[in-house]
Every structure is written in C-alpha cells, then in structure tokens.
VMD Tcl script that draws the C-alpha trace (Angstrom):
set ca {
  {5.31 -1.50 -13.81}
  {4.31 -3.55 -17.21}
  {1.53 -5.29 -15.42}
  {-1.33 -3.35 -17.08}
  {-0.13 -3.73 -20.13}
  {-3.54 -4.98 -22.52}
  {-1.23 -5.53 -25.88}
  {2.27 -5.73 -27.40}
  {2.04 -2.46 -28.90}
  {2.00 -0.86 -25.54}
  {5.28 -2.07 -24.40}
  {8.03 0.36 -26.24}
  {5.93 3.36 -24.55}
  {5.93 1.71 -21.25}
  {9.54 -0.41 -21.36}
  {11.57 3.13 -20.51}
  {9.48 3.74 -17.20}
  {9.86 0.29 -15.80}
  {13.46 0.21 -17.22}
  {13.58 3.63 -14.89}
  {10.98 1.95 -11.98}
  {13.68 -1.02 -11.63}
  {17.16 0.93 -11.39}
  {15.14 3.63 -8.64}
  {14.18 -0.03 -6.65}
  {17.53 -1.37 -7.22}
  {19.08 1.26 -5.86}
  {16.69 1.43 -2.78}
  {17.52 2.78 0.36}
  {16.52 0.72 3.49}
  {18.72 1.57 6.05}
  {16.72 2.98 8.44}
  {15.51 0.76 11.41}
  {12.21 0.67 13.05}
  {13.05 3.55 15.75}
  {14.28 5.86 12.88}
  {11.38 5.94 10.28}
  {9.24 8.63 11.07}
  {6.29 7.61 9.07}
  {3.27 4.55 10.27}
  {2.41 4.88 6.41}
  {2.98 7.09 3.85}
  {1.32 6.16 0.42}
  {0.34 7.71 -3.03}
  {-2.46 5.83 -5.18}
  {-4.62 5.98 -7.81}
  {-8.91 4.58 -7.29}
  {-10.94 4.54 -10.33}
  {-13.06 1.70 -11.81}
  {-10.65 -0.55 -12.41}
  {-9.29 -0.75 -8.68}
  {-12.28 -1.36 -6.67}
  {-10.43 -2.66 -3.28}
  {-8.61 0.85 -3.50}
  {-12.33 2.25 -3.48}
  {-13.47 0.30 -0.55}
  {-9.72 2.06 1.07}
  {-10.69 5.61 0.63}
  {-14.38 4.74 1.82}
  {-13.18 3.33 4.80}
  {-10.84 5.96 5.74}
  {-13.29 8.99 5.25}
  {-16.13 6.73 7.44}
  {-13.66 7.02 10.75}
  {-10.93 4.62 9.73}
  {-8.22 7.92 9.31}
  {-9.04 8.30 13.27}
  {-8.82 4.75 14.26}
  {-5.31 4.17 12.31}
  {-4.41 7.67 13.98}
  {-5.24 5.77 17.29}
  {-2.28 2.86 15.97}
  {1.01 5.12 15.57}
  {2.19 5.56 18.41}
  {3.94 9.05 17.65}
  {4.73 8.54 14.03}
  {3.47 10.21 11.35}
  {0.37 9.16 8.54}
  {0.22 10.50 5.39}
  {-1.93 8.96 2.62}
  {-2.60 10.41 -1.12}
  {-4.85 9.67 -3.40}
  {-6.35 10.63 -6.26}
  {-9.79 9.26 -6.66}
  {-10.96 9.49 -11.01}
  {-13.88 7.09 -10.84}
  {-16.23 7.07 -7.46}
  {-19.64 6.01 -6.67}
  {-22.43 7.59 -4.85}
  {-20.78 6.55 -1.52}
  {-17.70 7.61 -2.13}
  {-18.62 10.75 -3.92}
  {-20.96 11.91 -0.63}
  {-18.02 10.79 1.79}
  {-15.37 13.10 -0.76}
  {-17.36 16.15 -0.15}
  {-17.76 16.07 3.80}
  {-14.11 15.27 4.16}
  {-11.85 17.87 5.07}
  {-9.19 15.68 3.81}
  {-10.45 15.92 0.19}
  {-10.96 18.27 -2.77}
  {-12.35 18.16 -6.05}
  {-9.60 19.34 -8.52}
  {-8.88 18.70 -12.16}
  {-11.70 16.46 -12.98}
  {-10.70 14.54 -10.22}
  {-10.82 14.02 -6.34}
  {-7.63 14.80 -4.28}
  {-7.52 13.20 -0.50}
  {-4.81 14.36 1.41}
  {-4.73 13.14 5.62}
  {-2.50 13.74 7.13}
  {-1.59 13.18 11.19}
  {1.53 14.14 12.92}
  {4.82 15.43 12.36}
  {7.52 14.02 10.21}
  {11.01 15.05 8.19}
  {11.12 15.55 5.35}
  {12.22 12.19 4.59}
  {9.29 10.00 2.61}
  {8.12 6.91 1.12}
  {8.28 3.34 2.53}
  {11.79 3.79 3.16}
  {10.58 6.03 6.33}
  {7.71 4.06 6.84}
  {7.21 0.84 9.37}
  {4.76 -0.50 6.85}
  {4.07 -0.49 3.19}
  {0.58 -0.36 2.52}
  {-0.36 -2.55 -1.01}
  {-4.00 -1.96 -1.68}
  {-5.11 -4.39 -5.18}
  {-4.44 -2.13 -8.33}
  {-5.22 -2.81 -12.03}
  {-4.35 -6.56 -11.17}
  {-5.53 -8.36 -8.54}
  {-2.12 -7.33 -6.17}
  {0.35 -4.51 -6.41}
  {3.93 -3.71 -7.04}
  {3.85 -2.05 -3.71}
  {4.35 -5.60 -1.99}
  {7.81 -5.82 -3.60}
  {8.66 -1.73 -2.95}
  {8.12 -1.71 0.47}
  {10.16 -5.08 1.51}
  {13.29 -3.59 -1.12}
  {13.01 -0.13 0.96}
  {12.96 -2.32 4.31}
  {8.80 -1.57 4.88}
  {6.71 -4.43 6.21}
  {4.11 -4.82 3.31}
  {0.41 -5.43 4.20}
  {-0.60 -7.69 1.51}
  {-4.01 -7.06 0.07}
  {-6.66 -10.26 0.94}
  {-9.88 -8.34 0.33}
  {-10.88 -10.45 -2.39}
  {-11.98 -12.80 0.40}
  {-14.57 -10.55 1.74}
  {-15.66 -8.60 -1.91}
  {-16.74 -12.26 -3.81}
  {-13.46 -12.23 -5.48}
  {-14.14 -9.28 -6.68}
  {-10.68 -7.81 -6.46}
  {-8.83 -11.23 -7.46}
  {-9.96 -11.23 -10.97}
  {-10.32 -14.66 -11.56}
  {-6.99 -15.86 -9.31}
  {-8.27 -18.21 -6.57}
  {-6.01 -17.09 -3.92}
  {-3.54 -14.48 -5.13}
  {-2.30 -13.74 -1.55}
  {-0.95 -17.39 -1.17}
  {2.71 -16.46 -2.32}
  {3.52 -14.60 0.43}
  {1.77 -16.65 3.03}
  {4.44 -17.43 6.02}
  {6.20 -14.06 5.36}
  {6.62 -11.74 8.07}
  {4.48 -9.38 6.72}
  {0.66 -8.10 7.89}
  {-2.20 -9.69 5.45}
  {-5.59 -8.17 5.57}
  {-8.90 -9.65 4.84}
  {-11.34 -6.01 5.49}
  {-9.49 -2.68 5.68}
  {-12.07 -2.50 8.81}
  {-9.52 -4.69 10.50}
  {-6.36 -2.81 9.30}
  {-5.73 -1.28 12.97}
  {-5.93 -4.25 15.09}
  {-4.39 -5.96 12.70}
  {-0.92 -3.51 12.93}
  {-1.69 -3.20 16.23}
  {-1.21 -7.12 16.58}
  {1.59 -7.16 14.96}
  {3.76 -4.54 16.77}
  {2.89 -6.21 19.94}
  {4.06 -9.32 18.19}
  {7.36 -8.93 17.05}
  {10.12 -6.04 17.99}
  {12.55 -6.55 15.18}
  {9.79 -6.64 12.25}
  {12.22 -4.34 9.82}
  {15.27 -7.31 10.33}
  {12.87 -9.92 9.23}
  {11.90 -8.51 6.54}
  {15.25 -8.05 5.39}
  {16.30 -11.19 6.20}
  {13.03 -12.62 4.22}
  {13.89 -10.59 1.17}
  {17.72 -12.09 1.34}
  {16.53 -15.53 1.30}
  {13.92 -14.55 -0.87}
  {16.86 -12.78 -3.76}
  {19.10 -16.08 -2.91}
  {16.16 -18.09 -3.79}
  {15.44 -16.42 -7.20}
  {18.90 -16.65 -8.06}
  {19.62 -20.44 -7.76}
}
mol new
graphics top color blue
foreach p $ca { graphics top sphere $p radius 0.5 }
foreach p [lrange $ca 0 end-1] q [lrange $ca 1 end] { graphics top cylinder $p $q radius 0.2 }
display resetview
C-alpha cells in the first residue's frame, strides 16, 4: 500500500492505511477450497493515466472478452469493478455502448457481472486473483490473492505494450516465475490461458498454499 508514495512527506498520511492494509491481510481468511469458492474472479480497480495495462483490461473486456471469460467458469460466478478516471477515445466509445458501464461522478463505473454467487466476496471466494499492473509496474494484488488462498495471474503485458507497463524494470514478472500461478503476456489470451490451467492441475488452491508456506519460511530465515 506505500508503493505510490512520490516523497517522504506523504508517508504519515499513508502509514495508518497500510498499517490497517497489513493486519486485514494478516488476518486473511483462505480456508475455502477450490469446490467451495463461488467466484472465477471477483475484482475492484482503479484505470486512469497512470495504469495503462489496466486500460488495455477494461478495453478488452467491453470488445467481447466479458463473454469469452464467461465461456471459462464453469458455473462460478464473475464479477469485475472498476472505476475508469482517465480513458481514451477507445475506451471512452467502448464505455458508452456497454451495458456494463455508466458515467457517474466525473468518472466511469463498469460493473459485469455473470452468474450467481453468496454473498461471500473477494479473492478469498475466488479460484483466481486477477493482478492487472497499477501505479508500479505490478500490484499488491499478487500477494492478496495467494494470502486469501487465490491463484494470482501475474501481470506480463509489458512484453507485448514496449515495456510500456514495466516502467523501466526489464522483467518485473521474473520473481514469481516457477510459481504455480497463471502469467499473462495479452489479456486476449486470459481465457485459454485459465482454461489451461484448470485442465492442468486439480489441486491449484493447495499449491498455492503450500508455495506461500515455503515462500513465509523463506523470508523468515
């Protein structure tokens, strides 16, 4: 939660909410297994100008990509927020032919939403955690879906924007490289790609739990 922080003089206002972010993640709940979530995805995010690869998300998902993940979820639900402050001509055309979205507040609301679920939310009812590139060139979302038990799907779009997204990092996906998570060049490719990886491995929620143990026992020593 400090990662956008531009100077010193920022961090008493900020230090109380990521003080607050890190006792909610501490405190996660991941108990559910993979038959008891109810939710594919179920994400809230912010797109303006600083956040292009979250851009590129919503335009994807208002040009047919809702349908095609709706195709992937075999029964669960989707739900996906956002709240889009800074779009371009694209975008803005796509916002007002969507049923999905509304202008509201100076700003863009998108709301899909497929299926039926409790009223349970969050990654900790979702299969996967869904970590689109944010004010840096990754997000926090990585580590809050594995501590609520979600398989994250790590953000590589820099590879197909010109870097665009990595701001100035090389290869910022490399960390997590040989974790049992889903890593995803063009949100284009998001479906196959979950659809790969469900026919891939049955117990995707225990690795990831046994990756984050390892992981903690790692950071530890």
């Amino acid at each position: 939660g400090l990662e956008g922080i531009e100077s010193l003089q920022d961090f008493p206002f900020w230090q109380p909410q990521a003080a607050d972010n890190a006792k909610t993640l501490s405190e996660a709940d991941d108990s559910l297994d993979a038959d008891q979530r109810p939710y594919l995805l179920d994400l809230v995010f912010s797109v303006n100008g600083r956040k292009p690869s979250r851009g590129r998300l919503v335009k994807w998902l208002l040009s047919g990509g809702t349908d095609e993940l709706d195709a992937v979820r075999q029964g669960k639900a989707l739900r996906i927020r956002a709240v889009v402050a800074d779009a371009d001509d694209e975008l803005q055309e796509l916002l007002r032919k969507s049923p999905d979205a509304h202008e509201e507040d100076s700003a863009w609301r998108v709301e899909i939403s497929r299926g039926n679920a409790t009223s349970v939310n969050g990654d900790a009812a979702s299969l996967f955690s869904l970590a689109p590139a944010g004010d840096t060139w990754s997000s926090g979302r990585v580590l809050e879906g594995m501590l609520r038990g979600a398989v994250p799907i790590v953000d590589e779009t820099y590879a197909t924007d010109g870097g665009l997204s990595a701001k100035g990092c090389s290869d910022p996906a490399a960390a997590w490289r040989g974790a049992p998570f889903v890593f995803v060049q063009d949100w284009a490719k998001l479906p196959s790609k979950l659809e790969e990886f469900l026919k891939r491995d049955t117990d995707y929620i225990g690795a990831v739990r046994s990756y984050r143990e390892t992981l903690e026992d790692h950071l530890r020593e």
